[in-house]
GUVEXTOR-834424 format. One line per 4 residues: number of its first residue (from 0); their letters; for each residue x, y negated, z negated of C-alpha. Coordinates in Angstrom, 2 decimals. Each point is the difference from the previous one (the first is absolute). Layout:
BEGIN
NUM) A) X,Y,Z ~ ...;
This chain:
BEGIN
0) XXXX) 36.48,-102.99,-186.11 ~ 3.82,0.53,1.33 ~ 0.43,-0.85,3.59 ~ 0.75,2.92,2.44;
4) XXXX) 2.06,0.36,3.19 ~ -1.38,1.74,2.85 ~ 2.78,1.93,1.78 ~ -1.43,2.27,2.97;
8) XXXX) -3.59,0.42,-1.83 ~ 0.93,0.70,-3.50 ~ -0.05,-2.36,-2.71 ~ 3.37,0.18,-1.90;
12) XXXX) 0.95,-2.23,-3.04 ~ 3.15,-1.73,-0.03 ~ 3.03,0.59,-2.00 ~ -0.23,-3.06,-2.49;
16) XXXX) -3.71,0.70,-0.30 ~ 0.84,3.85,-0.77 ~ 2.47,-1.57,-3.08 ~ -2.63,-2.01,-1.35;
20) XXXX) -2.63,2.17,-0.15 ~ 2.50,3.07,-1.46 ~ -1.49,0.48,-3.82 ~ 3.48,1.78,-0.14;
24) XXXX) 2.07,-2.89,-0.45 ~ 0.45,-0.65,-3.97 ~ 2.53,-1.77,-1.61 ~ 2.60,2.50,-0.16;
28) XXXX) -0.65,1.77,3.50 ~ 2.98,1.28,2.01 ~ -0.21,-1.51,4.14 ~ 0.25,2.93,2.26;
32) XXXX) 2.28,-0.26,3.33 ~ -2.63,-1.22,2.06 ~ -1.55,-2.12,-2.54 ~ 3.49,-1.69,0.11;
36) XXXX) -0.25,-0.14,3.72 ~ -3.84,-1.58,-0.16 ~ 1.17,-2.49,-2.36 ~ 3.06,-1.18,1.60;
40) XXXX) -2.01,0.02,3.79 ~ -3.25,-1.72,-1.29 ~ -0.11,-1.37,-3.86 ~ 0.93,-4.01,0.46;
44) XXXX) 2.90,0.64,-2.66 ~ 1.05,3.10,1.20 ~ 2.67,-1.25,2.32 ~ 0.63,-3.04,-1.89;
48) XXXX) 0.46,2.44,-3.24 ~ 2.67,1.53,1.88 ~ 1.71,-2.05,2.59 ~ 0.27,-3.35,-1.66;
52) XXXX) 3.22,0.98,-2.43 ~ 1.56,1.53,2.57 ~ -0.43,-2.63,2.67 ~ 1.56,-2.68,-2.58;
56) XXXX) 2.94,2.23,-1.02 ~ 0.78,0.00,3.70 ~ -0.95,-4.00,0.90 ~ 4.22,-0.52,-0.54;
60) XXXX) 2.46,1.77,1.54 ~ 2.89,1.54,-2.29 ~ 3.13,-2.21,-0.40 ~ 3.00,2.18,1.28;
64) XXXX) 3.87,-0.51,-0.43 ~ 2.48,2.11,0.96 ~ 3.38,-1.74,-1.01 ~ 2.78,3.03,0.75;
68) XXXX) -0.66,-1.10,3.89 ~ -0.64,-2.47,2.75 ~ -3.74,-0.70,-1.67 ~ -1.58,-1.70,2.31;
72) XXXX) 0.98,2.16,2.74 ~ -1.04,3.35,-1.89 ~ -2.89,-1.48,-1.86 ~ -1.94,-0.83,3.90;
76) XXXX) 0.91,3.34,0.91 ~ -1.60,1.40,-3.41 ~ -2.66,-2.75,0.74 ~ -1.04,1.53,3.92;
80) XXXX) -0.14,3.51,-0.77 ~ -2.45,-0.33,-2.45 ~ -2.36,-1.92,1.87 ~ 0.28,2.43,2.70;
84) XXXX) -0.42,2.91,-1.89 ~ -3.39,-1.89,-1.62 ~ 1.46,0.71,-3.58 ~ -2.36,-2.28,-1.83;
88) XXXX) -3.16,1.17,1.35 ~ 1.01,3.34,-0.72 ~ 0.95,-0.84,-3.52 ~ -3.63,-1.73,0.04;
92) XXXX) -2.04,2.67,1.22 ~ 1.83,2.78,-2.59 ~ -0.77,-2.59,-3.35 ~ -4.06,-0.05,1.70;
96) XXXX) -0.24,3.58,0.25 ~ 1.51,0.44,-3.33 ~ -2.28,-2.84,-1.93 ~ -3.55,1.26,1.72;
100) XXXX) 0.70,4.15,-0.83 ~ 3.03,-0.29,-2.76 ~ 2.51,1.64,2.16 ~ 1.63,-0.05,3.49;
104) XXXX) 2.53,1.15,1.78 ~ 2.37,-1.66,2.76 ~ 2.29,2.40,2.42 ~ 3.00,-0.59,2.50;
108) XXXX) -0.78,2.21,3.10 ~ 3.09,0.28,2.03 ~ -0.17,0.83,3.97 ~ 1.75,3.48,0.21;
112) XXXX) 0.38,0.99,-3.98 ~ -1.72,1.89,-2.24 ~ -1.71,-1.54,-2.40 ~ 0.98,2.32,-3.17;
116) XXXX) 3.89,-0.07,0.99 ~ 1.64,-3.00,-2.36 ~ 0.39,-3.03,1.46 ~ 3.24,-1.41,1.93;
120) XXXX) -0.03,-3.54,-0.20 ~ 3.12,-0.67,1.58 ~ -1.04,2.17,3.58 ~ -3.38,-2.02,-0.23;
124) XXXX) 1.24,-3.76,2.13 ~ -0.47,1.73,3.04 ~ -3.44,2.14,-0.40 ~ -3.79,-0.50,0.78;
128) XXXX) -1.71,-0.33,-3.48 ~ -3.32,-0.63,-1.06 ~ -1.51,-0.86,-3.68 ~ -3.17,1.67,-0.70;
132) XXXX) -2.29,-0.76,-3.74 ~ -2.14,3.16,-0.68 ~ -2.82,-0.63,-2.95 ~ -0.98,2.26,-2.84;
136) XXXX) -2.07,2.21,2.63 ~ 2.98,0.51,2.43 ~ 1.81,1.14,-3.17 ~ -2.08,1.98,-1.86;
140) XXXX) 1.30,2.77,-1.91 ~ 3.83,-0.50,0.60 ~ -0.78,-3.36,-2.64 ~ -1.50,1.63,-3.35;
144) XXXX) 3.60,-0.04,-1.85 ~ 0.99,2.34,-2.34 ~ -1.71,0.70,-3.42 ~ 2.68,2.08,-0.89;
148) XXXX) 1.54,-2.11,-3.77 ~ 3.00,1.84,0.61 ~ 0.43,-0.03,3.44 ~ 2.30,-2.35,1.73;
152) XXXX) -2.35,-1.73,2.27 ~ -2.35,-0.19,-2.54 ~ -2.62,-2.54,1.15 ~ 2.29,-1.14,2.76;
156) XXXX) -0.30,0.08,3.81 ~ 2.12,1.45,2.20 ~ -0.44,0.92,4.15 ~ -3.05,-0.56,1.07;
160) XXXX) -1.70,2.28,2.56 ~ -2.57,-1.35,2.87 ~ -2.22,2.55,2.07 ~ 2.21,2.82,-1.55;
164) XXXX) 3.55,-2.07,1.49 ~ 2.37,-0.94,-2.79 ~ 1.59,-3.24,-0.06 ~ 3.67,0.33,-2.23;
168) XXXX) 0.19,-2.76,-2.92 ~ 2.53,-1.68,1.93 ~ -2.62,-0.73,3.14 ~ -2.59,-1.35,-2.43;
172) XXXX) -0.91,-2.06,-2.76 ~ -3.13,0.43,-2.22 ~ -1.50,-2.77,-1.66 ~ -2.64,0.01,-2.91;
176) XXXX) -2.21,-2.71,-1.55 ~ 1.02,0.32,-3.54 ~ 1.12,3.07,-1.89 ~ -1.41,3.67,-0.21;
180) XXXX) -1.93,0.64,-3.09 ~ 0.84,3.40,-1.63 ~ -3.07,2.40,1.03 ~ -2.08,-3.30,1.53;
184) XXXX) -1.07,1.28,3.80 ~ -0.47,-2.56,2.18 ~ -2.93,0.60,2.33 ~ 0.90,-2.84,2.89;
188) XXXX) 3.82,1.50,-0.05 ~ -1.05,3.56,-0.15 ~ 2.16,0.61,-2.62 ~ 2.38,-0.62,-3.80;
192) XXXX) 1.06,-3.55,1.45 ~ -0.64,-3.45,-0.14 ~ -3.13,-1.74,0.22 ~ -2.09,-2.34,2.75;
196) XXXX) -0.38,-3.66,-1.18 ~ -3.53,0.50,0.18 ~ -0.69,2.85,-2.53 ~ 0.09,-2.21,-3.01;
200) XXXX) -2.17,-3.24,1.65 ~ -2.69,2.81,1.32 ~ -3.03,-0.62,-1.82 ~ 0.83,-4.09,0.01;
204) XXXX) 0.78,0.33,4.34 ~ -3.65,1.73,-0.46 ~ -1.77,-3.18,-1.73 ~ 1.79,-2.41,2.45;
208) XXXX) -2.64,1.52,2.64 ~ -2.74,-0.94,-1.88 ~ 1.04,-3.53,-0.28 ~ 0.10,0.14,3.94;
212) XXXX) -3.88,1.25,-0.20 ~ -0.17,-3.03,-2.12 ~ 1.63,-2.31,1.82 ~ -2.11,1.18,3.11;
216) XXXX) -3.50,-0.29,-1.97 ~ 1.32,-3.71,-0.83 ~ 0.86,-0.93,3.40 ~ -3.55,1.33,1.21;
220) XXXX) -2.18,-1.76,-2.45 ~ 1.54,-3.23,-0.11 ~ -1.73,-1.48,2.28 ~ -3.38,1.02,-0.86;
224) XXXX) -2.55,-2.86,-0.32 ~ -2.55,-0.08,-2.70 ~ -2.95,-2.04,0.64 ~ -2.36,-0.93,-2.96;
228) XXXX) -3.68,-0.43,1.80 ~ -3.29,-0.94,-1.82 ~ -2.05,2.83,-0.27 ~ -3.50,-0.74,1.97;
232) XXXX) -1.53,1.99,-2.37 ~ -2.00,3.64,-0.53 ~ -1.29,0.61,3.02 ~ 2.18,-0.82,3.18;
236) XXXX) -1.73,0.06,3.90 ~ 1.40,0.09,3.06 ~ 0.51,-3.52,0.52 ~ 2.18,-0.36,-3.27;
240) XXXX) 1.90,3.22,0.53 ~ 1.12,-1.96,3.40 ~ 0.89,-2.94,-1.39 ~ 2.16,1.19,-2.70;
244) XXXX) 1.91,2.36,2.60 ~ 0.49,-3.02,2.41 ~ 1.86,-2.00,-2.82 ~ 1.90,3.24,-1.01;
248) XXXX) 0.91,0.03,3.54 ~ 0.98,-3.47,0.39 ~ 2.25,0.21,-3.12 ~ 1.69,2.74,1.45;
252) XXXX) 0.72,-2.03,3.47 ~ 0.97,-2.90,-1.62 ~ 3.25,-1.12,1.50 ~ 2.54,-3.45,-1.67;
256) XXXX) -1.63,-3.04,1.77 ~ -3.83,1.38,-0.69 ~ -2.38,-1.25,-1.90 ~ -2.81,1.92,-1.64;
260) XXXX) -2.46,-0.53,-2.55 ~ -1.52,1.76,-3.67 ~ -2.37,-0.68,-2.56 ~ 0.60,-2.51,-2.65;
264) XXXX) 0.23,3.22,-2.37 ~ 1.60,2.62,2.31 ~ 3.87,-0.07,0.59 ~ 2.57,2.22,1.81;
268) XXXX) 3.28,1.35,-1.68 ~ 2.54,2.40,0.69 ~ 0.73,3.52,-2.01 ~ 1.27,-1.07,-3.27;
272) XXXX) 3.49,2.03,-0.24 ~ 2.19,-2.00,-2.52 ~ -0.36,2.84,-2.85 ~ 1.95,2.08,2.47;
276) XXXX) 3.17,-1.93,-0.05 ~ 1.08,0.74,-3.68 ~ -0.13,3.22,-0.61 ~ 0.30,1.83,3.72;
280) XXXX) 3.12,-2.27,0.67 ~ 1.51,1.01,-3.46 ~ -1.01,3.23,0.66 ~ 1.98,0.04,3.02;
284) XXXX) 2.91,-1.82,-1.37 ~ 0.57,2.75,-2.70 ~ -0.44,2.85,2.98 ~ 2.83,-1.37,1.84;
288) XXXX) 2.25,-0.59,-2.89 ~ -1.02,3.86,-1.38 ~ 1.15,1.48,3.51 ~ 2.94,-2.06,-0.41;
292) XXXX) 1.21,1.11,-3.49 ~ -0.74,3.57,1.44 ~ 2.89,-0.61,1.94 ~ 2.09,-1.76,-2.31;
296) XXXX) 0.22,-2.97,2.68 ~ -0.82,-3.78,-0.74 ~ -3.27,-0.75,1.10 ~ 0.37,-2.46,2.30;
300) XXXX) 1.14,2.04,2.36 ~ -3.06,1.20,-0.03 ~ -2.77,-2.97,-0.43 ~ 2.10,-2.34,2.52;
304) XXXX) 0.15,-3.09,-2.24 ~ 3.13,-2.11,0.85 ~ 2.41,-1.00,-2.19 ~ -0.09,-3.50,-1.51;
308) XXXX) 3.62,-0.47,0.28 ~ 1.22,2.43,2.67 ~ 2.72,2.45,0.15 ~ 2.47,-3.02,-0.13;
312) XXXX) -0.34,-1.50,-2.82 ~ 0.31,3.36,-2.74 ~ -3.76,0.19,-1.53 ~ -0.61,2.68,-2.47;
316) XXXX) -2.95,1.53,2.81 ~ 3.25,-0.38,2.49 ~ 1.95,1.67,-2.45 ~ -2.38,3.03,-0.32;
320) XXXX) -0.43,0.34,3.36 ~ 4.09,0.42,0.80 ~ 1.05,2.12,-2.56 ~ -3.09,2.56,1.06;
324) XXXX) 0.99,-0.36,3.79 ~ 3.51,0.49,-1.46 ~ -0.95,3.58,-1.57 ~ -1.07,0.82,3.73;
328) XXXX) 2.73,-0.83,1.62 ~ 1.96,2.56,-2.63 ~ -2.78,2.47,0.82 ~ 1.13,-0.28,3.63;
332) XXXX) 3.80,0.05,-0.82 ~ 0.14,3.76,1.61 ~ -1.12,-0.72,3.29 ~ 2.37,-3.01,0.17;
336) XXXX) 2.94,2.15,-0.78 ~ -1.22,3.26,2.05 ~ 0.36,-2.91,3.31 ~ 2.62,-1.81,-1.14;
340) XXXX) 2.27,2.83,0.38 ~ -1.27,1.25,3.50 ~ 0.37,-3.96,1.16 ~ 3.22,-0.09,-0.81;
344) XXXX) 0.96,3.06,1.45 ~ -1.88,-0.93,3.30 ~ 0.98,-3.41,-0.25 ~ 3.82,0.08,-0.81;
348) XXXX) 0.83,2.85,2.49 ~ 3.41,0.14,1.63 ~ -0.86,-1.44,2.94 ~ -1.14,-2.86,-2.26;
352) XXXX) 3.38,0.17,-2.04 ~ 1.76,-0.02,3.90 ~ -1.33,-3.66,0.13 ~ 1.13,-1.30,-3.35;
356) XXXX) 3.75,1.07,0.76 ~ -0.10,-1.70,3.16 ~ -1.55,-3.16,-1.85 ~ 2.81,0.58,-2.82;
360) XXXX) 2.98,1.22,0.22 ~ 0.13,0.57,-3.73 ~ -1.79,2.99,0.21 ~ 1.81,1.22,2.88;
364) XXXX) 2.39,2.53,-2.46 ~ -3.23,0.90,-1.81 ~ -1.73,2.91,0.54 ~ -3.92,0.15,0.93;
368) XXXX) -0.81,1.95,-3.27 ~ 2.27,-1.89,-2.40 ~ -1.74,-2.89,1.37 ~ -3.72,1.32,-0.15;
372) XXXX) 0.00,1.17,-3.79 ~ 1.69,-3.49,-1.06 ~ -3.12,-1.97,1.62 ~ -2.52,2.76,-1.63;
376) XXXX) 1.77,-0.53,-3.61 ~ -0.43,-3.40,0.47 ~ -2.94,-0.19,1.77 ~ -3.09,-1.59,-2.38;
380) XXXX) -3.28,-1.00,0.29 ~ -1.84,-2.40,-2.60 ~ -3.56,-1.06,0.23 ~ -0.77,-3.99,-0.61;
384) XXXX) -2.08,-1.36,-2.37 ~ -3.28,-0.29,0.95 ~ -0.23,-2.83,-2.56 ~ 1.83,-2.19,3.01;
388) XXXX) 1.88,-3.61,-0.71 ~ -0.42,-3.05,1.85 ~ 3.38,-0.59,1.81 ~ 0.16,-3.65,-1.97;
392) XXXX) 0.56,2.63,-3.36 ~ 1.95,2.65,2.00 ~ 2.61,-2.91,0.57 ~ 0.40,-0.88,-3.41;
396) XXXX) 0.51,3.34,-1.16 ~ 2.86,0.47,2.71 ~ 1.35,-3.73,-1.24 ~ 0.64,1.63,-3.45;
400) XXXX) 1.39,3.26,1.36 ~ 2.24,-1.98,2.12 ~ 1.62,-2.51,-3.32 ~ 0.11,3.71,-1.89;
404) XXXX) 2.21,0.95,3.14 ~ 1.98,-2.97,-0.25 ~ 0.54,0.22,-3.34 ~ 1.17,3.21,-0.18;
408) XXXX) 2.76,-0.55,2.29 ~ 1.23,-3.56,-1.24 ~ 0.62,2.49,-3.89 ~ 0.94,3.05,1.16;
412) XXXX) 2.44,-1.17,3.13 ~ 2.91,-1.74,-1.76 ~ 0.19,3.55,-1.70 ~ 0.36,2.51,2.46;
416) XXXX) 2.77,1.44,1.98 ~ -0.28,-0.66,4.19 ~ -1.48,3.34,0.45 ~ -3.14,0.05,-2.77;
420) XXXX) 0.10,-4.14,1.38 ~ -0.95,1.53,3.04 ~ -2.63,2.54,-0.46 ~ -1.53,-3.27,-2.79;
424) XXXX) -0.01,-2.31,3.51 ~ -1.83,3.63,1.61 ~ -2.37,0.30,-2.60 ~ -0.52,-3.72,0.27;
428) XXXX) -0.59,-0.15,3.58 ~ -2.13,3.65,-0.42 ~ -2.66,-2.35,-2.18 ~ 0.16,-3.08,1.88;
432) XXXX) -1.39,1.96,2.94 ~ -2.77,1.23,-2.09 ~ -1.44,-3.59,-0.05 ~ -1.83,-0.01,3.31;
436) XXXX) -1.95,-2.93,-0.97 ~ 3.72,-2.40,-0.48 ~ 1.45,1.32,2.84 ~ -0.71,1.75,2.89;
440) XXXX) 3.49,0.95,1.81 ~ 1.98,2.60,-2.24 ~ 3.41,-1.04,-1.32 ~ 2.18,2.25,1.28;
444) XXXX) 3.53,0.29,-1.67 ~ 3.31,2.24,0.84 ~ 0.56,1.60,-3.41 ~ 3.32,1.65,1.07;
448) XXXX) 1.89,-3.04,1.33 ~ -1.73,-2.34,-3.02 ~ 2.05,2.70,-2.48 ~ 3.25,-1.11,1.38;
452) XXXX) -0.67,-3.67,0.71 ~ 1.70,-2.19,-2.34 ~ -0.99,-3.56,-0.55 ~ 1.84,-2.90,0.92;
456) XXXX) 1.58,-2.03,-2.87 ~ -2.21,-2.92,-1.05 ~ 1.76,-3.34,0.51 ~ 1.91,-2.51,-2.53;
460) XXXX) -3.32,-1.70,-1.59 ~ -0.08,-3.35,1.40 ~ 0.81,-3.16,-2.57 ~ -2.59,-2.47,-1.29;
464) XXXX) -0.34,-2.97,3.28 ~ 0.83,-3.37,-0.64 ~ -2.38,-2.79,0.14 ~ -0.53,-1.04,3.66;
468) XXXX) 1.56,-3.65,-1.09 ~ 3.26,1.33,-1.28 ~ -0.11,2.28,3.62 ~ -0.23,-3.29,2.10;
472) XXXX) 2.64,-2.01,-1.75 ~ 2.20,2.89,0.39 ~ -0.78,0.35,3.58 ~ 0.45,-3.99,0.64;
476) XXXX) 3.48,0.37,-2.14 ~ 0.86,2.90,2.36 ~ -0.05,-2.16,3.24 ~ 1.60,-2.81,-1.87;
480) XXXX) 2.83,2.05,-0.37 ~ 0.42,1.76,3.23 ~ -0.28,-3.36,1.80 ~ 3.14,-1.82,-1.69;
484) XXXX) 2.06,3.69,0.55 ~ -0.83,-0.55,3.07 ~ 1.11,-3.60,0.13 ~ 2.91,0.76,-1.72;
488) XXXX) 0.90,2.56,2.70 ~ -0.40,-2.49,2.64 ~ 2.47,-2.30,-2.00 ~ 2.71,2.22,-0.49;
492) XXXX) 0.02,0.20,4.01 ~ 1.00,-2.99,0.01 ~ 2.76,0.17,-2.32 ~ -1.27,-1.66,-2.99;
496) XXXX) 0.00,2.44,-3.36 ~ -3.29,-0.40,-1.77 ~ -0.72,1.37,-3.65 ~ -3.06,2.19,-0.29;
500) XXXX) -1.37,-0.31,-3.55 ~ -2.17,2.80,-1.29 ~ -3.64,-0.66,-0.07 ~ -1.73,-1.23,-3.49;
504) X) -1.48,2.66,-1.51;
């Protein structure tokens, strides 16, 4: 008999309860919108199902480089504005909507603009916005697409309209869990789109409830006691009837540290459940790994089994597991570019650009816009791999760039002209800096004057020493000789004419 909930007087059923008892659900059976919203709000896996991918495409940030510009300077500007604006959470809630119904919808509102006029990005640094995600529901009827084969927007989205206010294509951005199907209505997305990630694992999401009715039934008869008492025989009195429920009662009191007593032939056990084990936990196994391939996701994502190795260390489950989180993260590639270009704009204003020319005086003769469209062009934004290094590897790798470096410029240097020797030094230094790991201050180099800078001409090689020996005797010879010059100098003071004899050799 299902459990009830009393709410004011009336007995109502909850939603779970409602799913397991609907005869409706077959293999094949199409999740309405609320059926979506039940399972996501109540069913164990339902958030799990949805959230888990989405939550691990966003556990590390995006690398970004902008090398046309002070980077570091640009890059924490990029950085503040979109945590301020709450960009991820935004991009979060949009993938959520769009995995539980098969479709959603995320809209710029801006304070004093109407929503179906295009979009002016570069009037926007200044302005009150606001991000809003609308759901299937929200949406409904301004989503269908176009069944048209020869129509242009044939099964393609375009502005989407909210309580009868239309949002222009360049306010929004729609997002759907997989493609439309050709003449395939979805019921949770109210229309020819994509479809919820619980549609396909239905009826399996369905038997995962019973295993929770089974896993309650264990729980409650586990600890049922069994006791095996001699029959007194056909015809029981009073007396006997007593005594039997006094030992039934003092079984069930029975408390570690007490001692009571049986027959020689009667004995108490416990519920004998070991034939469960074998086939309900298989039984569940194969439900959690049927709800996974539903969703084409590995399925320990799903059963929470860790992995032997870890991320780390590049296991095949590891591998799985990235290249799937990988395929969300393209999923979400939109969204990422719909804020990337309001960040920047908001970010790299001209009262921004005001500061860098005061910082350097290099871009003192450049204009703001010139400026602006040479950081977006270089501006880009790569996701790590989740399959993660230790740093002891990460320093080896970055030893072998750094010999590759090395080498390059010991071949190619002795060929080139001062100018391409110059930008070879650049490209040098460029790489060098790369290697965070090998060193953490940036070599910073003046290509300009290194064009014109000519190298000082290498000294006369010098010849092969002589043994220390001959060195001393030539030393000791040496004052020999400069004594008896002097001597001789004295001498010819005196007027005596002395003969200086050249030394031996």
């Amino acid at each position: 008999m299902a459990s009830l909930i009393t709410n004011g007087g009336s007995s109502l059923t909850t939603p779970l309860q409602e799913m397991l008892q609907a005869d409706e659900i077959v293999p094949g059976a199409a999740p309405s919108y609320q059926l979506c919203k039940t399972i996501y709000n109540y069913h164990p896996l339902g958030k799990k199902l949805v959230d888990s991918p989405i939550m691990m495409a966003q556990s590390q940030k995006r690398e970004i480089s902008i090398p046309d510009g002070p980077e570091d300077r640009v890059k924490e500007a990029f950085a503040k504005e979109w945590e301020r604006i709450g960009a991820d959470k935004h991009i979060a809630n949009t993938m959520r909507l769009a995995r539980i119904y098969g479709i959603a919808s995320l809209a710029l509102l801006v304070e004093g603009e109407d929503n179906d006029k295009p979009l002016d990005l570069s009037k926007l640094s200044d302005k009150k916005i606001s991000f809003n995600e609308f759901d299937p529901l929200n949406t409904a009827g301004s989503l269908v697409l176009n069944l048209q084969p020869n129509a242009m927007d044939f099964m393609k989205h375009t502005d989407i309209v909210v309580s009868g206010k239309r949002y222009h294509r360049s306010r929004s951005v729609v997002i759907l869990n997989e493609d439309p199907i050709y003449l395939e209505y979805t019921t949770s997305a109210y229309g020819y789109v994509g479809r919820s990630s619980f549609q396909r694992a239905l009826f399996p999401l369905k038997s995962f409830l019973q295993s929770l009715s089974t896993d309650d039934m264990v729980t409650r008869k586990a600890g049922v006691l069994i006791a095996k008492l001699q029959s007194p025989g056909s015809i029981i009195d009073n007396m006997m009837s007593k005594l039997f429920g006094q030992k039934r009662a003092l079984i069930q009191e029975s408390q570690t540290d007490n001692v009571i007593s049986v027959g020689l032939e009667e004995a108490i056990e416990t519920l004998n459940l070991q034939n469960l084990d074998g086939a309900y936990g298989q039984a569940r196994k194969n439900i959690l790994e049927n709800i996974a391939a539903a969703n084409d996701m590995p399925a320990k994502l799903l059963n929470s089994e860790t992995f032997a190795e870890g991320f780390g260390e590049g296991t095949e489950d590891a591998k799985n597991v990235a290249r799937y989180i990988d395929r969300v993260r393209v999923e979400m590639r939109p969204l990422y570019d719909f804020f990337d270009q309001i960040v920047m704009h908001r970010a790299w204003n001209e009262e921004f650009y005001k500061t860098i020319q005061a910082d350097f005086p290099d871009y003192k003769k450049i204009p703001y816009s010139r400026a602006f469209y040479d950081w977006v062009n270089s501006f880009a934004a790569i996701w790590p791999n989740l399959l993660t290094e230790p740093d002891s590897e990460k320093i080896k790798v970055d030893e072998t760039k750094l010999k590759a470096i090395i080498s390059a410029v010991e071949v190619f240097a002795p060929m080139l002209d001062p100018d391409n020797k110059a930008r070879m030094v650049q490209w040098a230094a460029e790489n060098l800096n790369e290697n965070k790991l090998l060193f953490q201050s940036p070599l910073e180099l003046d290509i300009e004057d290194l064009k014109s800078f000519v190298p000082a001409q290498p000294l006369e090689e010098p010849s092969e020493p002589k043994p220390f020996a001959a060195q001393d005797s030539q030393r000791g010879s040496g004052r020999l000789r400069s004594l008896s010059e002097r001597d001789s100098l004295n001498a010819s003071q005196t007027g005596k004419v002395l003969s200086l004899s050249a030394p031996a050799k």
